[in-house]
C-alpha atoms as an extended CHARMM CRD file, in Angstrom:
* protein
*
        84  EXT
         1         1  UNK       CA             -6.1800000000      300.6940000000      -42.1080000000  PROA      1               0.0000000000
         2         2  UNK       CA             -7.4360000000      297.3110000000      -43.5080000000  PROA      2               0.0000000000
         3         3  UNK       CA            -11.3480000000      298.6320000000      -43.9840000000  PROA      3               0.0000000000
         4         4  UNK       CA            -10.6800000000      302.4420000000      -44.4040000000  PROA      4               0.0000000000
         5         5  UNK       CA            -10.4300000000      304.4640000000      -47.3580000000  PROA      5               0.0000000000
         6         6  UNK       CA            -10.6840000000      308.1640000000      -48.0040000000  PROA      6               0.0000000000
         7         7  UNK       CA            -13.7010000000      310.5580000000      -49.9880000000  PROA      7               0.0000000000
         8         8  UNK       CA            -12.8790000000      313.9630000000      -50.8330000000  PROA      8               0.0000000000
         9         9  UNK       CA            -15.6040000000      316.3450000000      -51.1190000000  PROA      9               0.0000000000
        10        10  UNK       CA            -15.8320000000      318.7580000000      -54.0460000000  PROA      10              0.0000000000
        11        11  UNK       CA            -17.1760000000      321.9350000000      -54.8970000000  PROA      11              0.0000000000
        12        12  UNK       CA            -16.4770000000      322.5540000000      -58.3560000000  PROA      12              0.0000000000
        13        13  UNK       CA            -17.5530000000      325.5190000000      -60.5870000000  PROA      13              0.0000000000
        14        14  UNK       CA            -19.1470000000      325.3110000000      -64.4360000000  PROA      14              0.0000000000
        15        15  UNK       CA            -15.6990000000      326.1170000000      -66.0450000000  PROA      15              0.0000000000
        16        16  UNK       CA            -14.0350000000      323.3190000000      -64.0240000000  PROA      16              0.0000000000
        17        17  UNK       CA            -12.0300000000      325.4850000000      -61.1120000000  PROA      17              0.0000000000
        18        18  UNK       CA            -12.1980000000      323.4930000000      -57.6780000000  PROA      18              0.0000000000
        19        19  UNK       CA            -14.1690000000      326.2120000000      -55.1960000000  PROA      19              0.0000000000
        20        20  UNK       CA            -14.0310000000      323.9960000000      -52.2600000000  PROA      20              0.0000000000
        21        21  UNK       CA            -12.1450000000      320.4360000000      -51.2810000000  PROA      21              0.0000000000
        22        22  UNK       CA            -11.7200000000      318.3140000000      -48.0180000000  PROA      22              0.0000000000
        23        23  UNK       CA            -10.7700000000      314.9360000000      -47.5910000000  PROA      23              0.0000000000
        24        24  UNK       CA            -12.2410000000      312.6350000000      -45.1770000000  PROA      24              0.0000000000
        25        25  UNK       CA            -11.9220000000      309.1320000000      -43.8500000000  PROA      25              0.0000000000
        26        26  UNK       CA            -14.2820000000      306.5950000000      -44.1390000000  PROA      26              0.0000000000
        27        27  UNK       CA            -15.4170000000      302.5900000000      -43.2070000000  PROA      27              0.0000000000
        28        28  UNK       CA            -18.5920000000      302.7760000000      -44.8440000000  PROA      28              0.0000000000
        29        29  UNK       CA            -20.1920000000      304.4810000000      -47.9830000000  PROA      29              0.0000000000
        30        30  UNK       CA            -23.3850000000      304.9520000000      -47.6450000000  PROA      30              0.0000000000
        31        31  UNK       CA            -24.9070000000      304.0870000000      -51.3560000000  PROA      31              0.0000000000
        32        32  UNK       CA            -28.5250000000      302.9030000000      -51.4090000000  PROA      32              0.0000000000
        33        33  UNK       CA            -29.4710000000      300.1040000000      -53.1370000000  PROA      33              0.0000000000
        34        34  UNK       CA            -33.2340000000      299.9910000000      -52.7900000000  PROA      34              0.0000000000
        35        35  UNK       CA            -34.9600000000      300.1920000000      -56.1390000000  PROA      35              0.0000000000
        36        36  UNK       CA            -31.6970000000      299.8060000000      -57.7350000000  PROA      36              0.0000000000
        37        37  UNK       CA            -30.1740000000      297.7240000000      -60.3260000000  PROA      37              0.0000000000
        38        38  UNK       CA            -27.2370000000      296.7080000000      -58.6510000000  PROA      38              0.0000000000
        39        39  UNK       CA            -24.2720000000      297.9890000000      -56.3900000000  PROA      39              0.0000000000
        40        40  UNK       CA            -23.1130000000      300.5440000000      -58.9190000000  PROA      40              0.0000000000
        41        41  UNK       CA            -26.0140000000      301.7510000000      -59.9220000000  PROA      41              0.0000000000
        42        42  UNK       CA            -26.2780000000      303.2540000000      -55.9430000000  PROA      42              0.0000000000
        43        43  UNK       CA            -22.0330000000      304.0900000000      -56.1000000000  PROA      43              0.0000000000
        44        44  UNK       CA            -23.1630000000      306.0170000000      -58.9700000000  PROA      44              0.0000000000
        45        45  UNK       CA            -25.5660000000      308.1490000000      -57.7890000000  PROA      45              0.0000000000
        46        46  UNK       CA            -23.2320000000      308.6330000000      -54.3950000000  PROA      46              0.0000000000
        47        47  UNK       CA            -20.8520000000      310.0300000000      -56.6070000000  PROA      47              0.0000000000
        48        48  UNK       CA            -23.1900000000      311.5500000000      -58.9520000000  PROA      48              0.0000000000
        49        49  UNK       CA            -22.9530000000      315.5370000000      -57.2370000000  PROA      49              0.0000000000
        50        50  UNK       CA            -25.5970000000      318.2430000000      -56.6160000000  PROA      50              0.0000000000
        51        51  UNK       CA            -25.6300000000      321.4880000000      -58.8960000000  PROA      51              0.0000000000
        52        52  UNK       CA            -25.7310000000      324.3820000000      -57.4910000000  PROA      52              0.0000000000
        53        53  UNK       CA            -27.4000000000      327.0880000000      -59.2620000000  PROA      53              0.0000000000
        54        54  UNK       CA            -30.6460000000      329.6610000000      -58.5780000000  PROA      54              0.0000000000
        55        55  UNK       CA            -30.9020000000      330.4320000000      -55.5780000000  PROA      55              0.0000000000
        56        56  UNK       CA            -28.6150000000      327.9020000000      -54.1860000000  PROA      56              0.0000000000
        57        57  UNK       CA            -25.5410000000      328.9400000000      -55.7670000000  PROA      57              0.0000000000
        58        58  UNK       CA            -22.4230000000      328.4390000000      -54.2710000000  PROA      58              0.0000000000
        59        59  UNK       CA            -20.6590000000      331.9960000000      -52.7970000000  PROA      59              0.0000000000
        60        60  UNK       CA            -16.7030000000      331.7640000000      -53.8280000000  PROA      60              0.0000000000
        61        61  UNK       CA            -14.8320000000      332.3550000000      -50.5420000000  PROA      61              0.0000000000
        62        62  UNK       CA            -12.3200000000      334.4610000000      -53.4960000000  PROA      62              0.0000000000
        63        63  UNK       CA            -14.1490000000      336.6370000000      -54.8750000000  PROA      63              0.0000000000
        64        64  UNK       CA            -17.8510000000      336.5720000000      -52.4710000000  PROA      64              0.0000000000
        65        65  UNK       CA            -19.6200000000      336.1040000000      -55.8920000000  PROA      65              0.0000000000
        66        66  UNK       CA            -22.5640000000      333.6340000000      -56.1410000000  PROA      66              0.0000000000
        67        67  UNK       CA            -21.4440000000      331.0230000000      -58.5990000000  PROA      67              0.0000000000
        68        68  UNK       CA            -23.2230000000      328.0010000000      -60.4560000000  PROA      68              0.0000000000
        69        69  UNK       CA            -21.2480000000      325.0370000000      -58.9860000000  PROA      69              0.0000000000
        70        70  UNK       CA            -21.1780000000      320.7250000000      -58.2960000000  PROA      70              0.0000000000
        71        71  UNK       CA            -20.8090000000      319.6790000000      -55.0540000000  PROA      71              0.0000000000
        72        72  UNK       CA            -19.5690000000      315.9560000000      -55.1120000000  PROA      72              0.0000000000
        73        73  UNK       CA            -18.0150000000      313.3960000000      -53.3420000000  PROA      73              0.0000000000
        74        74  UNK       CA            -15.5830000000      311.5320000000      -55.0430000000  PROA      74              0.0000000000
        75        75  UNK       CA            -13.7060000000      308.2300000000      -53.3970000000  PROA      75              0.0000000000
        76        76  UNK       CA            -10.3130000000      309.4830000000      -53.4860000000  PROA      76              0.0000000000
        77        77  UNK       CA             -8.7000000000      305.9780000000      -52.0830000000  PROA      77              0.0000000000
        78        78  UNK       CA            -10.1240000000      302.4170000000      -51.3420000000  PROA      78              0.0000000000
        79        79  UNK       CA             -9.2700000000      300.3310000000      -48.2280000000  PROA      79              0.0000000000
        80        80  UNK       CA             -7.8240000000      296.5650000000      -48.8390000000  PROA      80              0.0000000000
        81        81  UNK       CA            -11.1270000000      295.5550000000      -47.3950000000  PROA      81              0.0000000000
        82        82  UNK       CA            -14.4290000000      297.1820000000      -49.1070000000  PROA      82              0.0000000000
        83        83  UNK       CA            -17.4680000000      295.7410000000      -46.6910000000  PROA      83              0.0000000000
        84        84  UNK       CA            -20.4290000000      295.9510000000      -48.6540000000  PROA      84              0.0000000000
């Protein structure tokens, strides 16, 4: 597709093992850009991830443990056509 790309969402633990991924397709990412410096400043903090930890850890489908853990979205592929 000319204006779609693809994000993959991420749950990652502390020692780097991927918990949790699915890929998605998307037209538009939604990045703020109020009180920001510029564009990347708001891709950045799209991409920047959650941690998980306390009592909002992340329970490993593996082993039903509660884990300290990321969850990110990363931009896995870009269209041609970026509409910003």
């Amino acid at each position: 597709s000319l204006f779609g790309g693809t994000l993959v969402n991420q749950i990652v633990s502390k020692d780097g093992r991927k918990l949790s991924e699915r890929v998605e397709n998307f037209y538009v990412i939604p990045i703020e850009v109020k009180s920001k410096n510029s564009i990347l400043d708001g891709l950045s903090q799209f991409v920047e991830g959650e941690v998980l930890d306390g009592d909002n850890k992340y329970k490993c489908d593996d082993t039903q443990e509660y884990v300290e853990a990321v969850k990110r979205c990363c931009v896995h592929s870009l269209p041609p056509v970026l509409i910003l």
